[in-house]
MARTI-956465 format. One record per residue (C-alpha): residue number from 1; residue in three letters; chain; x, y, z. Coordinates in steps of 0.001 Angstrom, whole numbers, plus 524288, in hexadecimal, padded with zeros to 5 digits. Each point is the difference from the previous one (the first is absolute). Example, Ala and Ser with C-alpha at 12.3 -4.5 7.8 and 13.67 -1.06 7.14 Angstrom:
2
<rec vextor="1" semi="ala" rodo="A" east="8300C" north="7EE6C" up="81E78"/>
<rec vextor="2" semi="ser" rodo="A" east="8055A" north="80D70" up="7FD6C"/>
! end
This chain:
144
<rec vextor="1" semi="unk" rodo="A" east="FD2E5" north="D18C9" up="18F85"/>
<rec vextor="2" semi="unk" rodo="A" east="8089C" north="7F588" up="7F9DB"/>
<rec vextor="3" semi="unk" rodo="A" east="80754" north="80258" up="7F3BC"/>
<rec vextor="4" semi="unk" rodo="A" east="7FDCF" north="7F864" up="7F4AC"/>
<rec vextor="5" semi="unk" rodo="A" east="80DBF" north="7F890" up="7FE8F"/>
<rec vextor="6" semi="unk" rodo="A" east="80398" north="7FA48" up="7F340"/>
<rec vextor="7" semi="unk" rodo="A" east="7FE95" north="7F138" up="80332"/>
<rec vextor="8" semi="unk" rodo="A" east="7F153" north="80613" up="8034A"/>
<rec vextor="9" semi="unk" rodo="A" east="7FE0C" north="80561" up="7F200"/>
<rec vextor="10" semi="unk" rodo="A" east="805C3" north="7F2A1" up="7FC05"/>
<rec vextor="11" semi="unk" rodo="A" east="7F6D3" north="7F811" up="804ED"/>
<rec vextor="12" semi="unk" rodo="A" east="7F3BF" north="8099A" up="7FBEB"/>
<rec vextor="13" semi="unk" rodo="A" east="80460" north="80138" up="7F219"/>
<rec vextor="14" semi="unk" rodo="A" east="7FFAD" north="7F0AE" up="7FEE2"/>
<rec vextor="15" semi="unk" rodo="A" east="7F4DA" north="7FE40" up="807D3"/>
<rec vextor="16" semi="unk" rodo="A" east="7F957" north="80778" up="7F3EF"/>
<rec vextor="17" semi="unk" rodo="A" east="808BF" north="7FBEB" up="7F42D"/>
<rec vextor="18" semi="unk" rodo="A" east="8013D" north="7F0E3" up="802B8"/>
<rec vextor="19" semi="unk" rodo="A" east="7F246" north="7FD1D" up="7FED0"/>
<rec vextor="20" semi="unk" rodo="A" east="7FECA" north="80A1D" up="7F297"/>
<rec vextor="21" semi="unk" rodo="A" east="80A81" north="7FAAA" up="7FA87"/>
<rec vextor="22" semi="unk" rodo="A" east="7FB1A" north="7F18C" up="8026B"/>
<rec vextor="23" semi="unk" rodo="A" east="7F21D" north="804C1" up="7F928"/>
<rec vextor="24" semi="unk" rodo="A" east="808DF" north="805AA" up="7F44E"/>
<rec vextor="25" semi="unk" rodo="A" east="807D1" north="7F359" up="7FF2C"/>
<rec vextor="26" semi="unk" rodo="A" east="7F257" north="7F7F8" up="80110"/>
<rec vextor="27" semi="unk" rodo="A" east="7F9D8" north="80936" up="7F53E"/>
<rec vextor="28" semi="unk" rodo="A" east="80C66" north="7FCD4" up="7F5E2"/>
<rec vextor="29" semi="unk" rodo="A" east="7FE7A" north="7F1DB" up="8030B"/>
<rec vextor="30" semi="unk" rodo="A" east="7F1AD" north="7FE24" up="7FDDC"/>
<rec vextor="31" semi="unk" rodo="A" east="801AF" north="80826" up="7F2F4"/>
<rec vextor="32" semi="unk" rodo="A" east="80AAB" north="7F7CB" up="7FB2A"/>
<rec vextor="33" semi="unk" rodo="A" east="7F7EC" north="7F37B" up="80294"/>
<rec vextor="34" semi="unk" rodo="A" east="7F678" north="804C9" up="7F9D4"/>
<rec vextor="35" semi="unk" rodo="A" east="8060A" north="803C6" up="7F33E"/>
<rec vextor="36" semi="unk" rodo="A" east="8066D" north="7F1C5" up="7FF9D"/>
<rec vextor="37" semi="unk" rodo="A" east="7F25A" north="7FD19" up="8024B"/>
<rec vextor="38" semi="unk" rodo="A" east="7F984" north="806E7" up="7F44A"/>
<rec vextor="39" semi="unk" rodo="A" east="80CF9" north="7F9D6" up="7F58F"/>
<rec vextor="40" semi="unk" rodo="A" east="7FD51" north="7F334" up="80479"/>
<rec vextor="41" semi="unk" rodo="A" east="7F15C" north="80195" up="7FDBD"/>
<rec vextor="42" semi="unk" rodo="A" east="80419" north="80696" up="7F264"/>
<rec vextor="43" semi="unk" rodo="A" east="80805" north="7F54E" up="7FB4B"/>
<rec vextor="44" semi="unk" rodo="A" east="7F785" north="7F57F" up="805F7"/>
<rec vextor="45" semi="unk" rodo="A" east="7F50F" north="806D4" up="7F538"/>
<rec vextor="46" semi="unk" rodo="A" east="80945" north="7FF5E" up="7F5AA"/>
<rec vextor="47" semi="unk" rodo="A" east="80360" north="7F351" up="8010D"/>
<rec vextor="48" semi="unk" rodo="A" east="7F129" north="7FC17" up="8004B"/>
<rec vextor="49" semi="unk" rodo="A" east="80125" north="80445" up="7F33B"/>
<rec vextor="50" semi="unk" rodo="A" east="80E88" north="7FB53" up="7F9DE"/>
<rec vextor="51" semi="unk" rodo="A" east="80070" north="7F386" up="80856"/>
<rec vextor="52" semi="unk" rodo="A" east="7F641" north="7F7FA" up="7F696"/>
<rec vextor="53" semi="unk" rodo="A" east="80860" north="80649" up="7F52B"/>
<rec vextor="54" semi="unk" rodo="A" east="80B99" north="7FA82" up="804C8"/>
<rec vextor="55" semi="unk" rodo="A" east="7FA6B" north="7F3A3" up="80137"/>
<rec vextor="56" semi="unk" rodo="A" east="7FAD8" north="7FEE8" up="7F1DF"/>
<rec vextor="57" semi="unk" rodo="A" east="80B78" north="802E6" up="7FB50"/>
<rec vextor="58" semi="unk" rodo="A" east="8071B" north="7F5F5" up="8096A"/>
<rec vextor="59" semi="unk" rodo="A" east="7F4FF" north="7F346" up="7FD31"/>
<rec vextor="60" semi="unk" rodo="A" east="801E6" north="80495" up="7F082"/>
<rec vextor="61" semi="unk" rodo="A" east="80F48" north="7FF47" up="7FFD2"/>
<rec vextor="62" semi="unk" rodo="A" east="802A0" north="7F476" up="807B5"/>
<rec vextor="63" semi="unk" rodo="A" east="7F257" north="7F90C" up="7FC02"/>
<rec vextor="64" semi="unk" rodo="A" east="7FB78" north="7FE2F" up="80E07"/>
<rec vextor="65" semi="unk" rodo="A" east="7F14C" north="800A9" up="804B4"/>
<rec vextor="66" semi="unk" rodo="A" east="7F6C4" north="8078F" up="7F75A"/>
<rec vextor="67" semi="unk" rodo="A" east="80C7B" north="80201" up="7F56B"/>
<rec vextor="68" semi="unk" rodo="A" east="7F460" north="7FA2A" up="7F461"/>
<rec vextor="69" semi="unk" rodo="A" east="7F82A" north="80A82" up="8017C"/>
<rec vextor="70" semi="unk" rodo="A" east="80C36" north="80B64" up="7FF8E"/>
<rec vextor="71" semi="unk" rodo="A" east="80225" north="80084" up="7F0D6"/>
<rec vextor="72" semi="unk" rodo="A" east="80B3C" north="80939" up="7FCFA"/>
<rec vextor="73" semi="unk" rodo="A" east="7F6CA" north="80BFF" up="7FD5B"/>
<rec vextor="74" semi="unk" rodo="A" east="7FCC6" north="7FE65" up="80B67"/>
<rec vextor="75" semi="unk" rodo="A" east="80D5D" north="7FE9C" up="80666"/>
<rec vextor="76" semi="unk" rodo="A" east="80237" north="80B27" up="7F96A"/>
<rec vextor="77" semi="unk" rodo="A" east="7F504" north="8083A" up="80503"/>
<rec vextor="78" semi="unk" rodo="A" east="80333" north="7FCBC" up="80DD6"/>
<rec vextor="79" semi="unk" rodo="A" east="80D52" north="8022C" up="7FC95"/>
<rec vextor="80" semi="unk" rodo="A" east="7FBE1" north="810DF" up="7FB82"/>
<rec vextor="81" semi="unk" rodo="A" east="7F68F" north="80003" up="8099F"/>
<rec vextor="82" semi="unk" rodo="A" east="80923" north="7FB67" up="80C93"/>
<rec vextor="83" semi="unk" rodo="A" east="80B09" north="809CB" up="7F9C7"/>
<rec vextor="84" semi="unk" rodo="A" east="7F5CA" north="80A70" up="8011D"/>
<rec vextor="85" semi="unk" rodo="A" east="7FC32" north="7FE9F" up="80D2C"/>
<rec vextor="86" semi="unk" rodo="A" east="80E2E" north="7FD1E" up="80564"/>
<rec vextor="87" semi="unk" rodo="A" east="80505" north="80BE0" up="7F696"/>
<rec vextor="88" semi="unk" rodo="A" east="7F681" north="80926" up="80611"/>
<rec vextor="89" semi="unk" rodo="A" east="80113" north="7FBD1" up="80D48"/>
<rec vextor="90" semi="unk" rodo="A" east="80E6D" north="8005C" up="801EE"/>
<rec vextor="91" semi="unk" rodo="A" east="800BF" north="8083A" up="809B2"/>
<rec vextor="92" semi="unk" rodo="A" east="7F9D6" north="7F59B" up="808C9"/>
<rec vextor="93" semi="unk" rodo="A" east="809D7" north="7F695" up="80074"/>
<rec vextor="94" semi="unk" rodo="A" east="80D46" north="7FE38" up="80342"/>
<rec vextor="95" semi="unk" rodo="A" east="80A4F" north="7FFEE" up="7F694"/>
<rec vextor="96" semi="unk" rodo="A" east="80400" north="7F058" up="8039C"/>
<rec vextor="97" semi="unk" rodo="A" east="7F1E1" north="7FD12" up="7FB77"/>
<rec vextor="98" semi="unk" rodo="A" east="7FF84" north="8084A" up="7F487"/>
<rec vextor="99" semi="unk" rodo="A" east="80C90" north="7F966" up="7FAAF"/>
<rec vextor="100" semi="unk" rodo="A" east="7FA9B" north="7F2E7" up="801CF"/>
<rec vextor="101" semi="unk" rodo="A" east="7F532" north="803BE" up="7F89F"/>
<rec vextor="102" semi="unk" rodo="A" east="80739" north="803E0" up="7F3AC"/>
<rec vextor="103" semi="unk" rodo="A" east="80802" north="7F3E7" up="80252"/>
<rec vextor="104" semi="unk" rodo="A" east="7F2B6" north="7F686" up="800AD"/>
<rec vextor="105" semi="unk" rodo="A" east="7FC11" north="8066C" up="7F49F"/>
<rec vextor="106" semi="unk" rodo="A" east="80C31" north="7FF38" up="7F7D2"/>
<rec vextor="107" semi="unk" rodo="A" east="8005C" north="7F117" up="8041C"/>
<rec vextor="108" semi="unk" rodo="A" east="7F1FF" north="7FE2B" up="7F9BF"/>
<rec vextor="109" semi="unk" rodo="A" east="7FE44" north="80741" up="7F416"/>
<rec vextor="110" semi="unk" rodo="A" east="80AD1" north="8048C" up="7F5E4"/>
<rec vextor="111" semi="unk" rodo="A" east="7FE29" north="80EDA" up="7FCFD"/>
<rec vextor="112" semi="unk" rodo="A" east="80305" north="8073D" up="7F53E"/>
<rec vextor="113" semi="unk" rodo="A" east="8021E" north="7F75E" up="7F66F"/>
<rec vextor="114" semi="unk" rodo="A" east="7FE74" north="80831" up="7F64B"/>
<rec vextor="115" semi="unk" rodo="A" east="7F985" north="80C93" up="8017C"/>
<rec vextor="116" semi="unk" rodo="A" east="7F32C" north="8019F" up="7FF18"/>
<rec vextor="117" semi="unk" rodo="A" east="7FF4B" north="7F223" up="80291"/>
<rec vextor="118" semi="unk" rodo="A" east="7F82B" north="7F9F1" up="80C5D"/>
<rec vextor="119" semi="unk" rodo="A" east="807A0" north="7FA5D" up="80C13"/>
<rec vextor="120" semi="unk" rodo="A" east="8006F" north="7EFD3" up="7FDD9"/>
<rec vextor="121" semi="unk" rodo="A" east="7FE47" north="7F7F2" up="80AA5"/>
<rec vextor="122" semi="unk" rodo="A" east="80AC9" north="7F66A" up="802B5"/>
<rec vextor="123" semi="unk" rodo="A" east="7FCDF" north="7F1E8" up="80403"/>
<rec vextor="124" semi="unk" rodo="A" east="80315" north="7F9AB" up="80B2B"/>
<rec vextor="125" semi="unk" rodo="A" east="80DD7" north="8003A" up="80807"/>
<rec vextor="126" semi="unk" rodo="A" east="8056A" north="8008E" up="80DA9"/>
<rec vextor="127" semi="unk" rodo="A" east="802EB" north="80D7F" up="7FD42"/>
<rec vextor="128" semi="unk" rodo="A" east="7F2CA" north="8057A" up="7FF23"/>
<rec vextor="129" semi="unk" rodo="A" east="7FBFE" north="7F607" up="80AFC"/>
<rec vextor="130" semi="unk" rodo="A" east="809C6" north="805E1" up="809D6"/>
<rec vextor="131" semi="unk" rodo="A" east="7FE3D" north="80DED" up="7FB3E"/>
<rec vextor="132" semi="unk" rodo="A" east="7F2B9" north="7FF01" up="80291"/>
<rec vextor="133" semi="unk" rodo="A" east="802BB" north="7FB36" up="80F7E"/>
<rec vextor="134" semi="unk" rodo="A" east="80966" north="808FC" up="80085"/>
<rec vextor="135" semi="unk" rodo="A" east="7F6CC" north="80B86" up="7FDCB"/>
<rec vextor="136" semi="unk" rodo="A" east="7F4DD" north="7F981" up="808DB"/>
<rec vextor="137" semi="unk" rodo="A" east="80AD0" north="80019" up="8098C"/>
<rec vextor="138" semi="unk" rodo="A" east="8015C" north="8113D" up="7FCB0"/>
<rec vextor="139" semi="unk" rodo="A" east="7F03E" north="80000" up="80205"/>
<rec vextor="140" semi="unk" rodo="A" east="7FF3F" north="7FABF" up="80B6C"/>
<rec vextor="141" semi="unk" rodo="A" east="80C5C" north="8070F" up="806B7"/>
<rec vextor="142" semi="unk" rodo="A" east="7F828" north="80C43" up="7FA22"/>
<rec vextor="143" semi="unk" rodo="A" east="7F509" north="7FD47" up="80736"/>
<rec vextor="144" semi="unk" rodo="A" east="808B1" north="7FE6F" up="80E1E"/>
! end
């Protein structure tokens, strides 16, 4: 009977760990794609919702497209209501788009003026105008 040499045992052992270990490898990489899968689908339903925000805000301050119908209460409102959803969903996007955020906001309304006091939206400038590309710009690279 032949011995079993090592170069034998070699060749068995990989015969039976290649392929498990390409299975494991395939397993991680289908979870991973998946889980970028299911953020991108979360923030794509979040911005459903803060994306016509955004845009109110934007038409109101640099008195674009529907800016007539945006009075400042309602500026304001979108303002609270755009803070609350990008607030609470933090988590979901990175911190470059976060910080554009706050920076897009602090181009368009002054805040806290005086406390107790509502935000007051600022009027049209380049500022604002480029603040506001710059964070469509930190959507879409979120959404990548």
């Amino acid at each position: 009977m032949a011995a079993i040499t090592l170069e034998n045992k070699i060749k068995l052992a990989s015969a039976i760990l290649i392929p498990l270990v390409l299975v494991w490898l395939g397993f991680i990489a289908e979870n991973a794609i998946g889980a970028k899968e299911n953020i991108v689908d979360k923030r794509i339903e979040i911005y459903e919702q803060v994306g016509p925000l955004l845009n109110d805000i934007f038409v109101h301050v640099q008195h674009v497209g529907h800016w007539k119908q945006i009075d400042q209460a309602a500026a304001i409102r979108a303002k609270r209501d755009a803070d609350r959803l990008m607030y609470s969903n933090q988590a979901f996007w990175s911190p470059q788009l976060f910080e554009a955020y706050l920076q897009y906001m602090n181009s368009a309304f002054d805040t806290y003026v005086a406390e107790g006091e509502d935000a007051v939206p600022k009027k049209f400038s380049s500022k604002h105008k480029n603040n506001y590309n710059l964070l469509m710009q930190k959507f879409n690279a979120d959404f990548q």
